[in-house]
GUDOTOR-690957 format. One record per residue (C-alpha): residue number from 1; residue in one letter; x negated, y negated, z. Coordinates in steps of 0.1 Angstrom, whole numbers, plus 5000, padded with zeros to 4 digits. Layout:
BEGIN
dovex = NUM	lomi = A	c1 = X	c2 = Y	c3 = Z
...
***
This chain:
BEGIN
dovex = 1	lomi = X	c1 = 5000	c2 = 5000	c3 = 5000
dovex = 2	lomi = X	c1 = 4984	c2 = 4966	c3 = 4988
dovex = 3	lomi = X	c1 = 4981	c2 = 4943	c3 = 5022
dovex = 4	lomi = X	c1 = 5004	c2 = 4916	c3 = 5008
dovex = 5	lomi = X	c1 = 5035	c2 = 4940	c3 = 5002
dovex = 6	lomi = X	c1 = 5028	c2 = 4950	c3 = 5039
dovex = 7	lomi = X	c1 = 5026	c2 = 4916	c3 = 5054
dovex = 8	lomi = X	c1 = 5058	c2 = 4913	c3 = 5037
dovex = 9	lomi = X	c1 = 5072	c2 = 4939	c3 = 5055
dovex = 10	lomi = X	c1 = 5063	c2 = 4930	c3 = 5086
dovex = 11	lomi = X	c1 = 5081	c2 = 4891	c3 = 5078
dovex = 12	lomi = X	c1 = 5110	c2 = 4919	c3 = 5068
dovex = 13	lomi = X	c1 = 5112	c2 = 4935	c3 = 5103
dovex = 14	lomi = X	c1 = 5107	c2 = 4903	c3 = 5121
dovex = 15	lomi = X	c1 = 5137	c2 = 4885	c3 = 5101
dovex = 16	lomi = X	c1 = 5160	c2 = 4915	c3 = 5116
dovex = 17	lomi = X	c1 = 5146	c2 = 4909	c3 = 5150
dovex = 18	lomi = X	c1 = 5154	c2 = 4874	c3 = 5148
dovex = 19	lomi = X	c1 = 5189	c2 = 4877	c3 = 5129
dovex = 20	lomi = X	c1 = 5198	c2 = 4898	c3 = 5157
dovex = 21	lomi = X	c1 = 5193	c2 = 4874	c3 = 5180
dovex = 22	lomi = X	c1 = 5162	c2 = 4891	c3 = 5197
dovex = 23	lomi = X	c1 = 5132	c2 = 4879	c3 = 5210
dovex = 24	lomi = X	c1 = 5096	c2 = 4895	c3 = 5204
dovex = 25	lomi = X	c1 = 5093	c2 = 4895	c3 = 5235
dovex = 26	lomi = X	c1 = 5127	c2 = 4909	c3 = 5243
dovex = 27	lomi = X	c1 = 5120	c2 = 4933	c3 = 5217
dovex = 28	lomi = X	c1 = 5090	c2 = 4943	c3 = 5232
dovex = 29	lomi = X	c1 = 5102	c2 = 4950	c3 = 5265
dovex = 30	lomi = X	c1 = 5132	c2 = 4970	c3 = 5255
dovex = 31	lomi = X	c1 = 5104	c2 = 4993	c3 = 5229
dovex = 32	lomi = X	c1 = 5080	c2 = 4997	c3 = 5262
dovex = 33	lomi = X	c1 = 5111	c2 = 5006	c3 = 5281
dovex = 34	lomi = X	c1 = 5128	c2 = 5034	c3 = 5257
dovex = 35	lomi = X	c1 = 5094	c2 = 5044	c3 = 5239
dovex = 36	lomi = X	c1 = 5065	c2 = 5035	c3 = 5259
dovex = 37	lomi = X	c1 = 5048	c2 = 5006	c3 = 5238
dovex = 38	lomi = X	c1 = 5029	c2 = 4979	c3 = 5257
dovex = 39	lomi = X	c1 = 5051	c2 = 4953	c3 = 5273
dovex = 40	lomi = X	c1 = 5026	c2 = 4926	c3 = 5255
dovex = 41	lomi = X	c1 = 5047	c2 = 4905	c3 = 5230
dovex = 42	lomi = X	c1 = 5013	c2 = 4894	c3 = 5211
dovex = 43	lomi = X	c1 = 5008	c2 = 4932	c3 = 5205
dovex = 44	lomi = X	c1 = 5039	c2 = 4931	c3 = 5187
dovex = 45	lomi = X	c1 = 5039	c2 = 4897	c3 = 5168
dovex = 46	lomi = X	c1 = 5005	c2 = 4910	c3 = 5159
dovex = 47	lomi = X	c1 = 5019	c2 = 4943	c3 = 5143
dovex = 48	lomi = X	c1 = 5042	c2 = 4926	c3 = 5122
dovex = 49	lomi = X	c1 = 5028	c2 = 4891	c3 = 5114
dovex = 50	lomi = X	c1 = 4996	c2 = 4917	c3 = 5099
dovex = 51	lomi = X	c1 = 5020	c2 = 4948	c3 = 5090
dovex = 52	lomi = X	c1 = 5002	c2 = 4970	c3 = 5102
dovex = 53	lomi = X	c1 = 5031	c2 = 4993	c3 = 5121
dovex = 54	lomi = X	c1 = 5034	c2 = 5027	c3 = 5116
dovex = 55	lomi = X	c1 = 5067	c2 = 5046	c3 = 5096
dovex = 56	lomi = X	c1 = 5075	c2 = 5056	c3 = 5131
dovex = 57	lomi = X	c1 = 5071	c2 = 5023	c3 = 5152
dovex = 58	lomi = X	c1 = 5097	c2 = 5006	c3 = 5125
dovex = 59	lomi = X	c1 = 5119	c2 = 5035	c3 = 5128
dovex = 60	lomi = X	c1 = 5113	c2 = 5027	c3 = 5169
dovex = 61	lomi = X	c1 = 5124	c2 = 4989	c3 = 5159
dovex = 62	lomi = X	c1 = 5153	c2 = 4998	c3 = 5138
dovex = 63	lomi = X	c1 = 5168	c2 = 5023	c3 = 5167
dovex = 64	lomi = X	c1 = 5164	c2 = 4993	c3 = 5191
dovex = 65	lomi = X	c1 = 5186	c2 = 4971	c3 = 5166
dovex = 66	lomi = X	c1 = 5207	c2 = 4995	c3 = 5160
dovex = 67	lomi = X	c1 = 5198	c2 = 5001	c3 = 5124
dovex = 68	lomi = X	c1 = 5188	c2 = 5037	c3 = 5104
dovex = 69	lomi = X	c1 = 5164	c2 = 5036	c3 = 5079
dovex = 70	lomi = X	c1 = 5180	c2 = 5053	c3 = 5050
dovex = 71	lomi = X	c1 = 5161	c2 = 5067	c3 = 5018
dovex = 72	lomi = X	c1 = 5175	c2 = 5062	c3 = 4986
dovex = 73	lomi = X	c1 = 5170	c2 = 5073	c3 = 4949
dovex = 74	lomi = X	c1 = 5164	c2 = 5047	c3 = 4931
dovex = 75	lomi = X	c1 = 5183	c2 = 5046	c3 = 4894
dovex = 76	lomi = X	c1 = 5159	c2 = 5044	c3 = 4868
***
């Protein structure tokens, strides 16, 4: 994955956060609560500002919003 398209999806994840009316560092109490990441807000905002999360840690993010990352087929 080029580093631009994953910056991008870190500005993705955070725009949910936000739109959701969540803090980071709401968001990163309620992840260190329910899956044991560090309370630390600036570990998060770092994580997405630099997109460097894992597939699981933005499946983590989605759960806490409420949200299921779905695959699709795309149509060609």
């Amino acid at each position: 994955m080029k580093r631009a398209n994953a910056r991008n999806y870190g500005h993705e994840v955070k725009g949910y956060i936000i739109a959701n009316g969540i803090t980071l560092t709401c968001m990163a109490a309620q992840l260190a609560e329910k899956y044991g990441w560090s309370r630390c807000m600036q570990n998060l905002s770092g994580k997405l500002r630099r997109g460097t999360f894992s597939y699981t840690e933005a499946v983590e993010i989605a759960d806490i919003l409420g949200y299921d990352i779905v695959w699709k087929k795309r149509k060609c």
